[in-house]
C-alpha positions as CSV (number, residue, x, y, z in Angstrom):
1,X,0.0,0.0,0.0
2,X,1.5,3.4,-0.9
3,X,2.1,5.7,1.3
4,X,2.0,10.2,1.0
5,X,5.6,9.9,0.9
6,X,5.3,7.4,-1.6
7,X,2.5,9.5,-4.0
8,X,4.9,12.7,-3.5
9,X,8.0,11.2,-5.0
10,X,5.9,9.7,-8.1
11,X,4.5,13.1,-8.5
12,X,7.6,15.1,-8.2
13,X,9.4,12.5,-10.5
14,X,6.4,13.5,-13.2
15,X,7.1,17.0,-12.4
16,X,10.4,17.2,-13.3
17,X,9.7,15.2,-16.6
18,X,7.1,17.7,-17.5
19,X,9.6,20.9,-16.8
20,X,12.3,19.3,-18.5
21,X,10.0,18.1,-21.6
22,X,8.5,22.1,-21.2
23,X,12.4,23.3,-21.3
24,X,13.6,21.1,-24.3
25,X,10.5,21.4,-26.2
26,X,9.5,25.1,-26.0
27,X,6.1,24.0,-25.7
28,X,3.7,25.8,-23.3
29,X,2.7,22.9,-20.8
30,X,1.4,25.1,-17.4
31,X,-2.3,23.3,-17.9
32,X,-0.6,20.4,-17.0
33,X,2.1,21.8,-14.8
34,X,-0.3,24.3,-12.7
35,X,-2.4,21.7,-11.2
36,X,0.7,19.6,-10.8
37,X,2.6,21.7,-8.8
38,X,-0.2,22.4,-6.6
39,X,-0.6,18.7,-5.5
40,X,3.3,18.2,-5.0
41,X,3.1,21.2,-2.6
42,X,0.0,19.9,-0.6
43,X,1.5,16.4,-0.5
44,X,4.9,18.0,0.9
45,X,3.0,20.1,3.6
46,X,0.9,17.0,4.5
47,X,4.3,14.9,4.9
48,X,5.9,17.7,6.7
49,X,3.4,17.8,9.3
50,X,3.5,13.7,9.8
51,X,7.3,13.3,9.9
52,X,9.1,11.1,12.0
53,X,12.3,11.8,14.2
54,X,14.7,9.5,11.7
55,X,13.0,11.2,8.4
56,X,14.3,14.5,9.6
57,X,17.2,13.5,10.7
58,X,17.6,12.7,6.5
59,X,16.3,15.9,6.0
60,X,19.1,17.5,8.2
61,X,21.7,15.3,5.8
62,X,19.6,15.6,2.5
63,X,21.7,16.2,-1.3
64,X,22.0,19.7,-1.8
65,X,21.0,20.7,2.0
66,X,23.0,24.8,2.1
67,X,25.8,24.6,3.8
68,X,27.1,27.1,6.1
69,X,29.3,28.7,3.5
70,X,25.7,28.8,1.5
71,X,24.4,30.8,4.4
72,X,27.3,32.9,4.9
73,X,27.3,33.9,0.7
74,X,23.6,34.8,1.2
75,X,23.2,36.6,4.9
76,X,27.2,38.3,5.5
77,X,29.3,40.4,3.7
78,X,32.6,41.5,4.3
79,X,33.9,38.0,5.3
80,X,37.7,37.8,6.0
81,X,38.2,34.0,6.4
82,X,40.9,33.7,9.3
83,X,43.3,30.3,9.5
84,X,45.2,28.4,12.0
85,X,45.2,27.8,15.1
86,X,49.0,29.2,16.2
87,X,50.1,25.8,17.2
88,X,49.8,23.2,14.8
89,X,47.4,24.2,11.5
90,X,44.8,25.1,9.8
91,X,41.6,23.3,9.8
92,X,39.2,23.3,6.9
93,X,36.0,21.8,8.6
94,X,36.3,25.1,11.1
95,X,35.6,28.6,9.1
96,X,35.6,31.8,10.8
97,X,36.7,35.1,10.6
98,X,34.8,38.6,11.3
99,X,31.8,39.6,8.9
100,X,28.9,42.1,8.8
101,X,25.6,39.8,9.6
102,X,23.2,41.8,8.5
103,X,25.2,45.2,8.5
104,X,25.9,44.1,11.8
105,X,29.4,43.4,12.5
106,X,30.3,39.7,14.1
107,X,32.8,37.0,14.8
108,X,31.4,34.2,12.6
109,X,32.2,30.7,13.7
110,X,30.8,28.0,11.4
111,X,31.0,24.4,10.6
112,X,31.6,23.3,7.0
113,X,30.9,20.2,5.8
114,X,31.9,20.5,1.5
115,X,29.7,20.5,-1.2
116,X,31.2,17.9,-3.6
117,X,32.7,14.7,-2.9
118,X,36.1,16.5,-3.2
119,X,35.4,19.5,-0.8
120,X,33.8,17.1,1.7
121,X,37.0,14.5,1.7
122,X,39.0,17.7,2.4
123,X,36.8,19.3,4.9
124,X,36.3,15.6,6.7
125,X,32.1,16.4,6.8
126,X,32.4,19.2,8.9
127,X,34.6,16.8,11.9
128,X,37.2,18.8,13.0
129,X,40.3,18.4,14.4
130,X,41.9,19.9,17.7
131,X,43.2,22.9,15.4
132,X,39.9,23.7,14.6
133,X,39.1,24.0,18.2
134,X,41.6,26.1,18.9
135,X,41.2,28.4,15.7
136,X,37.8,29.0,17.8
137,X,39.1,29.8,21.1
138,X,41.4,32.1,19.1
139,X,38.8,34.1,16.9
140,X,36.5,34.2,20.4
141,X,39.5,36.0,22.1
142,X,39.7,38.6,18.8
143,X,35.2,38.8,19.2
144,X,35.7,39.8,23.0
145,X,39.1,41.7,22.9
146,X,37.1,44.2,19.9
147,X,33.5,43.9,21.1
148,X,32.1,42.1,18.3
149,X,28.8,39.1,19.0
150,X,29.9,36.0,18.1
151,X,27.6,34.3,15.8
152,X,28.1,30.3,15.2
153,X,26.3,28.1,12.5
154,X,26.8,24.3,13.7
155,X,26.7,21.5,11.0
156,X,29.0,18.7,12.1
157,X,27.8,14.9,13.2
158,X,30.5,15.1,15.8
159,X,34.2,16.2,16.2
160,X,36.7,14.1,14.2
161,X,37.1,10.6,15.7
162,X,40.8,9.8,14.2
163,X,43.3,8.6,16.6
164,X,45.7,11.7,15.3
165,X,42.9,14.1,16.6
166,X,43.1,12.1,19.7
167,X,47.4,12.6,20.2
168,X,47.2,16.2,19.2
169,X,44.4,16.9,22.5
170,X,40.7,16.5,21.0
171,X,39.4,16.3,24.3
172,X,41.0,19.2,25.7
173,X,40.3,21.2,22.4
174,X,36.6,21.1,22.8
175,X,36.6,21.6,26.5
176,X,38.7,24.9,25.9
177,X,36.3,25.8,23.6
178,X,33.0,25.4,25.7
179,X,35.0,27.2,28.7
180,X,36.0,29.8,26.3
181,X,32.5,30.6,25.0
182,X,31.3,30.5,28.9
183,X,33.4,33.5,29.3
184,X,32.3,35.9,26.2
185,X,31.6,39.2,27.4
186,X,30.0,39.5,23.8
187,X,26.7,38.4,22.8
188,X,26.6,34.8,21.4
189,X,24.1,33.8,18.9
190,X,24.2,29.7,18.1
191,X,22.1,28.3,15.3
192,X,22.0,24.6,14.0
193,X,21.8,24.5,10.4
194,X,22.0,20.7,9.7
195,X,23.4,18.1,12.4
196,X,24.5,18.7,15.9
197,X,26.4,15.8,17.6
198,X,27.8,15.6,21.0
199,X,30.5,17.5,22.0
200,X,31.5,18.3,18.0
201,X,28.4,20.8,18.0
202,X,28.3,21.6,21.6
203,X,31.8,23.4,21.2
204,X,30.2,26.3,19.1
205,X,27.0,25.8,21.0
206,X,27.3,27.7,24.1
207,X,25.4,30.8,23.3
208,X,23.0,33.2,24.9
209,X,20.8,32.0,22.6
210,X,20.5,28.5,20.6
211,X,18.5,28.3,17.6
212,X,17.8,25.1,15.0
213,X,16.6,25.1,12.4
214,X,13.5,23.0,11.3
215,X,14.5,19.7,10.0
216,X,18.1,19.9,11.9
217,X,19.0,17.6,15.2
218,X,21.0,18.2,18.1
219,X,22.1,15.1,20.3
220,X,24.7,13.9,22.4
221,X,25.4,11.4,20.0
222,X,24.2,10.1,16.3
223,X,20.9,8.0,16.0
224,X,23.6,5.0,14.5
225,X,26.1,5.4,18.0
226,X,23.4,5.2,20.0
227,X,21.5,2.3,18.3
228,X,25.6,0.5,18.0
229,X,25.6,1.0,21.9
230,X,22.6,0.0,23.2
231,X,21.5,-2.9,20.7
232,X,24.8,-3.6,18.9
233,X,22.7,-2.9,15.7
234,X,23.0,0.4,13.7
235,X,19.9,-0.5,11.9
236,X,18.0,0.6,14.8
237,X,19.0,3.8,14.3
238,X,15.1,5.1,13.7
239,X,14.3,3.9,17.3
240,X,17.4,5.2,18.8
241,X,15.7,8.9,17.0
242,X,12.8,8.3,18.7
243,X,14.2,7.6,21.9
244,X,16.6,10.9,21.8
245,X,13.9,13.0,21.2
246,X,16.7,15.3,19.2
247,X,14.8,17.3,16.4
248,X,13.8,21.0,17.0
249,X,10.3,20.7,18.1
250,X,11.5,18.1,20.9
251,X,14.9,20.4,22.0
252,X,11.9,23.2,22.2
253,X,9.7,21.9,24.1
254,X,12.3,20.6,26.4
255,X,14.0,24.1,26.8
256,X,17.3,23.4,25.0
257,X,16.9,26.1,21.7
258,X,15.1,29.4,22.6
259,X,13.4,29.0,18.7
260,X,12.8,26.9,15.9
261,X,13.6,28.5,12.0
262,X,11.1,27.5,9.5
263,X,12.1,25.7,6.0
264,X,10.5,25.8,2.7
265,X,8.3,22.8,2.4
266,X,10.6,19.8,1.8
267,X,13.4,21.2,3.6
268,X,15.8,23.8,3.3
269,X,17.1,22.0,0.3
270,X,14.0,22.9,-2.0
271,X,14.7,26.6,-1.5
272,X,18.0,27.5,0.1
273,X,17.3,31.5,-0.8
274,X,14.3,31.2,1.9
275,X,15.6,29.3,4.3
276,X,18.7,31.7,4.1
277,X,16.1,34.8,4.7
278,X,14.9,32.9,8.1
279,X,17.7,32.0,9.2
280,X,19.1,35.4,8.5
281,X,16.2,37.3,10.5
282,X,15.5,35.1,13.4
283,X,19.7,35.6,14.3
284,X,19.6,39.2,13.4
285,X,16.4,40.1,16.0
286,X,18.2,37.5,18.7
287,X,21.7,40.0,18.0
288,X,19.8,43.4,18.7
289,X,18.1,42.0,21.7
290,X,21.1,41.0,23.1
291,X,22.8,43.8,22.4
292,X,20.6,46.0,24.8
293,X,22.7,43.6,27.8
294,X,26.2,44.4,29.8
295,X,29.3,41.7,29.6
296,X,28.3,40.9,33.3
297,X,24.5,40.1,32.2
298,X,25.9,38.5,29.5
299,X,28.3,35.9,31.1
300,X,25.6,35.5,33.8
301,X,22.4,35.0,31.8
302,X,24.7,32.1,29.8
303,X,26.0,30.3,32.5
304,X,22.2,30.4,34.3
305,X,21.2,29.3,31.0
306,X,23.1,26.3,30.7
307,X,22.8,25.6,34.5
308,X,19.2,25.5,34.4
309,X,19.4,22.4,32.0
310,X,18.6,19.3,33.0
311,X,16.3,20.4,36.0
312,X,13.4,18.9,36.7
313,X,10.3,18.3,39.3
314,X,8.7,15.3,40.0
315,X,4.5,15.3,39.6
């Protein structure tokens, strides 16, 4: 029995056919097309509103899903891409550097996972090293010692697990960085733009304010690590995402991101100039409410933020 999910990717499959027969052809074929693309978008809304934990987490990993080099061509200008930590390298899967967000200027810290095959390989799918770590601590000294917010875009399913990362201080590279982003007497603005795992994520994640996007997740771990730990299986991985409760409207509800940034129908994939204009606003209005606060209201509201989680009463 076929399911919505099922119907929508028949349809959108004829969809294309039909644009790329209207495009070859030069024939006018919108009596076919206009009714066509009306269903596809009802059948996406209805599968939108029915999706399950391990379907978004796809979503967050989907082809063609905007990177946060995508975001940063669309929402900043003035970019100067810094490098290097000042101890060992330069890591590719950590970008920063200062930008104007907005017109606003910030200390942007993002994740970048590639866009190819080539630029992912080189950029290890957004896993970074210690140096990229450091690089972080390095650029948040530069945001606080010039008074610019920080703003972060996490994308990354966890910090790089080789055993070189592991000799050169992973560990200690990520707690640095968490303690580090503690003590920013700048406003911090953190928004997950794809995946979030463990302490990978949580590195850049210490912010006044976390956002996620839609159809991102945030987790201690990967549906497949927790589904390889608990039932030796990987393939459970859809009921390890249930049980984690990790995609935006659970971390909401459960006080862990302060908002949730619509995509387009389909993800941010199907329209990454929209989902850019969210994302865009919902940091910008986070930045100038912030911005009305002292570094000691600052440092204190994040730490009383972070304390805070976890708590709970029993009914």
């Amino acid at each position: 029995m076929s399911t919505p999910a099922d119907t929508l990717r028949e349809l959108e499959a004829r969809l294309r056919d039909l644009e790329d027969a209207a495009q070859r052809t030069g024939q006018d074929l919108s009596v076919a097309l206009t009714p066509l693309r009306a269903e596809v978008e009802r059948l996406r809304g209805e599968c939108q509103a029915h999706l399950t934990r391990w379907e978004r987490v796809g979503l967050a990993r989907a082809p063609g899903r905007p990177t946060a080099l995508d975001y940063v061509e669309r929402l900043c200008t003035d970019f100067a891409e810094l490098h290097g930590d000042r101890a060992y390298g330069d890591d590719p899967a950590l970008i920063g550097g200062p930008a104007r967000w907005g017109g606003v200027p910030v200390m942007l810290l993002a994740q970048q996972k590639g866009r190819d095959t080539k630029s992912k390989i080189r950029r290890r799918f957004g896993m970074s090293n210690p140096e990229g770590y450091r690089k972080a601590i390095r650029l948040m000294d530069f945001a606080d010692r010039f008074g610019l917010p920080v703003v972060t875009l996490i994308d990354t399913p966890g910090a790089y697990p080789g055993i070189e990362a592991e000799e050169r201080g992973q560990g200690w590279a990520i707690a640095g960085s968490i303690q580090r982003m503690v003590r920013l007497r700048v406003p911090a603005v953190c928004a997950v733009i794809g995946e979030g795992g463990s302490g990978g994520a949580l590195a850049l994640g210490v912010g006044n304010r976390v956002l996620i996007q839609e159809n991102a997740w945030y987790s201690v771990i990967s549906p497949e690590g927790a589904a390889s730990i608990i039932w030796k299986d990987a393939a459970k991985a859809p009921q390890a995402a249930e049980a984690l409760q990790l995609t935006a409207p659970d971390l909401l509800r459960l006080g862990l991101v302060e908002e949730v940034v619509p995509e387009p129908l389909g993800g941010a994939h199907r329209d990454p100039d929209a989902a850019a204009a969210a994302l865009g606003e919902a940091v910008s209005r986070h930045l100038a409410e912030l911005s009305a606060l002292g570094p000691d209201e600052l440092k204190a509201g994040r730490a009383a933020r972070f304390r805070a989680m976890g708590a709970f009463r029993e009914v």
